[in-house]
N, C-alpha and C positions, 0 to 999 in steps of 0.2 A: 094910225101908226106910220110913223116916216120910214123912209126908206131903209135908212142907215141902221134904228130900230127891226127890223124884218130881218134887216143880213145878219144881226147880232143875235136874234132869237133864233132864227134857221141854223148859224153854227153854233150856237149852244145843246139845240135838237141834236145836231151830230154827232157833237162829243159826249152828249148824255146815252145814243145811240151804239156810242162804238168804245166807250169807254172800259166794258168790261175784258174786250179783244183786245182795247190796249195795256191792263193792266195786267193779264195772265201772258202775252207778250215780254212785257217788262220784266215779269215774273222769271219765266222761262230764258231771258236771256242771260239772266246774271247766275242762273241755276249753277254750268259751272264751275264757277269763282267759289263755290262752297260744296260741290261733291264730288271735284273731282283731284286729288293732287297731283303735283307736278311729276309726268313720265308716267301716272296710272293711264294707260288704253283700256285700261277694262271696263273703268268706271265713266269714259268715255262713250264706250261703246254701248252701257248702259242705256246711258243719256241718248243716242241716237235708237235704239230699239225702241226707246220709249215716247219717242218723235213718230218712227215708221207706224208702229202699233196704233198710236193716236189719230194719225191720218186715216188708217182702216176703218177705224173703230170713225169718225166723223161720216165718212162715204156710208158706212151700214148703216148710221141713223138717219140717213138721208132717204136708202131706198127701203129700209123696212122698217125705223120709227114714222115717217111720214107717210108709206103708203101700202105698209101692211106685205111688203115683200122681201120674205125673207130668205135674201141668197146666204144659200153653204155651201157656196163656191169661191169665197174670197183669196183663200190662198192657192186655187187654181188659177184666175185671174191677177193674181199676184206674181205667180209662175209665167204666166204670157207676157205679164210685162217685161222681164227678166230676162227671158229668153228672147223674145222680139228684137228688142236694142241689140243686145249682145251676139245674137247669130247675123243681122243686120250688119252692126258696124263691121263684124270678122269679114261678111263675103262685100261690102261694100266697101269699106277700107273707109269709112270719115268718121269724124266724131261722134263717139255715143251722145253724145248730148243732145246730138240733132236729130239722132233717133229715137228718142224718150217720147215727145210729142207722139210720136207712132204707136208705139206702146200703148197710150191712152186710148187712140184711137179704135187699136185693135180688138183691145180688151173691152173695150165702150160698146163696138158695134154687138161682142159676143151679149152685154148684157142689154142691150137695144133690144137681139133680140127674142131673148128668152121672156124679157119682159111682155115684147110684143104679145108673141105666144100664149105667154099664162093670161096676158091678159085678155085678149081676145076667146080663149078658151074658159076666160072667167072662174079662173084656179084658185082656189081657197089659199092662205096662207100657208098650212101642211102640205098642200100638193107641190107649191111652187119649194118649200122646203123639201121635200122628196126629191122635184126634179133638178135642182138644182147639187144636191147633195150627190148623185147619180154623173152629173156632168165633171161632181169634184173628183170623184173615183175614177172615171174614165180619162181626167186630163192626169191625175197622177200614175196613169198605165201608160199613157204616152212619154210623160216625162222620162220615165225610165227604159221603157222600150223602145224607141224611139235611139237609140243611142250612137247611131252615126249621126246624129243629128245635135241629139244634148250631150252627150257622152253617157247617157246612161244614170247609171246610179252614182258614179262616181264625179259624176259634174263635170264642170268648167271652170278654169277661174274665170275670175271678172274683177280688174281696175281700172275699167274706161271714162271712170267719170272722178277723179280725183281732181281736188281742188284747191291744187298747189298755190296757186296765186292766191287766194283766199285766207290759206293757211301759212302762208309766209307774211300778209298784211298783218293777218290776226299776231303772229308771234305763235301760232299752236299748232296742235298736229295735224294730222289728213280727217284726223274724227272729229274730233272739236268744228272744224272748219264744214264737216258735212252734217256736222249739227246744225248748224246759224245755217247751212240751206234749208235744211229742211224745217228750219224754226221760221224761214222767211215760204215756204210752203202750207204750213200748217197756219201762218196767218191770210196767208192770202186765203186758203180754203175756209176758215171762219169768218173773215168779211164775204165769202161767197155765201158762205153758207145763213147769215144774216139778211144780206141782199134776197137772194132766192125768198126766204121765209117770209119776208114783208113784200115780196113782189106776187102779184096775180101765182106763178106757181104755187107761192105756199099755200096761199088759201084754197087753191085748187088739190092742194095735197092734204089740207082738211078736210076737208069737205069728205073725197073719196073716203080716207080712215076712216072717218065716223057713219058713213053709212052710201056705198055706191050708188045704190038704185037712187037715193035722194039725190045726190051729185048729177047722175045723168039725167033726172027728169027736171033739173036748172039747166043744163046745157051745159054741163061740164062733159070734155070727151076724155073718161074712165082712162082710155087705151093712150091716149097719145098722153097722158101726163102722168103715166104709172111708166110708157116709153120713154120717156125724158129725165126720168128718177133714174130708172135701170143705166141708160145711158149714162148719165153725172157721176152715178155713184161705181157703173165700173169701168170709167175711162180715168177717174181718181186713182183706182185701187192700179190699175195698169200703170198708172207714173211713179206708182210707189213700188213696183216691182223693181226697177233697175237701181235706185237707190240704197233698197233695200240686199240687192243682190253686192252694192257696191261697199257697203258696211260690214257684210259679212267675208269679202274676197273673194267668195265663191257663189257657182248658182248649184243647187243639190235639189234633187228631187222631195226630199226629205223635209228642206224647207218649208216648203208651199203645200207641206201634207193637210187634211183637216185637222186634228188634234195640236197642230204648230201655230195654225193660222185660225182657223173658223172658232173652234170652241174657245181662245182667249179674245177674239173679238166682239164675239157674243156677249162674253160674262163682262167687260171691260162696259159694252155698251149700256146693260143692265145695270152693272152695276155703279155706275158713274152717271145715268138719271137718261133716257129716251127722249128723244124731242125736248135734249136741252143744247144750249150752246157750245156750252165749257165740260158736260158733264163727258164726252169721250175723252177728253183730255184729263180731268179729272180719273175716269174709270183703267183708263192705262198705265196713269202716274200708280197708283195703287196696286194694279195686278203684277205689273211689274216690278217693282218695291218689295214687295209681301214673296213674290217669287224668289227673290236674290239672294231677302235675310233668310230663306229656307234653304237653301243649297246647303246649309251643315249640317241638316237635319236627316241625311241620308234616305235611305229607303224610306223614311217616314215621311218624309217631304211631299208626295201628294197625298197622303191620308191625311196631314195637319193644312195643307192647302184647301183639302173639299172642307175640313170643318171649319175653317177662318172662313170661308166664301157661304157657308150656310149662316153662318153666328153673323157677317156683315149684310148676308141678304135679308135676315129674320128682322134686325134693325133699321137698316135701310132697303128700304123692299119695294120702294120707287124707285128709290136710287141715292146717292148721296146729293147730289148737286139738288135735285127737288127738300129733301129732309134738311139740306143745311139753311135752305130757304123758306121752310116751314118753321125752324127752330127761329130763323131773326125777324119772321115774320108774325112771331107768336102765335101761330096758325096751326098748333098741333091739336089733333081730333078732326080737323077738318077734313075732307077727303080728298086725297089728291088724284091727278090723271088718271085716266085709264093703266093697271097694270100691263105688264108685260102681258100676264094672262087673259088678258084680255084683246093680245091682239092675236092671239093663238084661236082664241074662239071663235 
């Protein structure tokens, strides 16, 4: 094969590689030129919840689809990021922006080293689920009491990161404009999270899921790439606190509670397909959606949410991203992945 042949089959490999990141990209960025109209912020704001939430929901399947650990502390680690930047920039006086990077950090080392922890103590997935749920409760007792510090229950605001110039190029608002950030976040995290997958980690983060003891007796080291998951997946969730804080205008403890954060990142990841690419972004688009057109359903509204999410789990019970892939692959009967319940076992 010539040369010139090689470079043309190498980037064909690429683009067949990275094609589906570019097309849910593409997807996403014209989103909204058709759901949002002109002067709605709500449905704006929509649009960027449903950014935040997807980035969660990718970091979770990172540290507990790939390696069996599952934090319910996301929306405490969401809270650190949040507050990190934003108590930073106030006593430091410079741009939040340059404190975001820190955030990551922060909130990275806390999951560094809980990871370490459980794993070196070799915590079953419910333990690390217990201790971590324990760490959720105890940072949302800070949050609130703590209130010379966060203000308490009653928050802070927060517009340190508005992206005027952004949104003056675009012709759109402060939201629209901190959509296309975080649509340009949420790609880079899917090229990361592709890369990672096909590099020595991923397979390293096989191996442990399906079975440790066999991992460590190849010379996989269990602790340092279950350390390296924990780290990735909560120095993510840390850069998405202050964004996230900056969408809403405010930082509130209320936020970052479990039932705001953890149990829709959960179901999002479920339900939107585990150890898939597209499928948290998928699972977000969905929970969120299904959420919004239920707001005039009144008090009914989580009682018709738990039964939509049982009648969509009964269906899609790997998740959609796997079943829509089963369906064009004509692969139905077949067995797919391991379920969720089974990583609970």
């Amino acid at each position: 094969m010539s040369e010139t042949a090689a470079e043309d089959a190498a980037l064909d490999g690429i683009v067949r590689e990275y094609r589906d990141i570019g097309i849910t990209l593409a997807v996403l960025a014209v989103l909204p030129a058709f759901v949002v109209e002109a002067g709605m912020t709500y449905q704006a704001r929509l649009l960027v919840l449903f950014l935040t939430f997807a980035s969660l929901t990718i970091a979770l399947n990172v540290v507990f689809g790939h390696t069996n650990q599952l934090f319910l502390f996301v929306g405490a680690l969401t809270g650190i990021g949040a507050y990190t930047t934003a108590l930073l920039a106030d006593s430091l006086g410079v741009s939040a922006w340059l404190l975001v990077p820190v955030s990551g950090l922060v909130a990275g080392s806390i999951g560094l080293l809980v990871s370490y922890v459980s794993a070196r103590r070799g915590m079953t997935v419910i333990v690390i689920a217990i201790l971590t749920l324990a760490l959720q409760l105890a940072f949302g007792e800070i949050f609130v009491g703590a209130r010379d510090i966060t203000g308490g229950s009653t928050g802070i605001p927060f517009r340190e990161l508005e992206v005027e110039f952004l949104a003056t190029a675009l012709g759109e608002t402060g939201q629209i404009a901190l959509y296309y950030v975080l649509l340009a976040f949420v790609g880079a995290l899917l090229v990361g999270y592709r890369l990672m997958m096909n590099s020595k980690y991923g397979f390293a983060f096989k191996a442990i899921r399906q079975d440790e003891i066999a991992a460590e007796s190849v010379g996989i080291d269990v602790v340092k790439y279950k350390s390296i998951a924990g780290f990735a997946a909560a120095a993510v969730i840390g850069l998405v606190g202050p964004l996230y804080a900056q969408s809403e205008g405010y930082i509130l403890p209320s936020m970052f509670a479990f039932q705001s954060i953890d149990v829709l990142v959960l179901v999002m990841l479920v339900l939107g397909g585990m150890r898939t690419l597209i499928g948290p972004v998928v699972g977000a688009g969905v929970i969120i959606y299904v959420n919004e057109i239920l707001q005039d359903a009144g008090q009914w509204r989580t009682a018709i949410l738990g039964g939509l999410l049982i009648a969509l789990f009964l269906y899609f019970r790997e998740g959609i991203v796997p079943k829509v892939r089963e369906l064009r692959n004509g692969e139905l009967g077949v067995s797919a992945p391991g379920s969720v319940l089974d990583r609970l076992r």
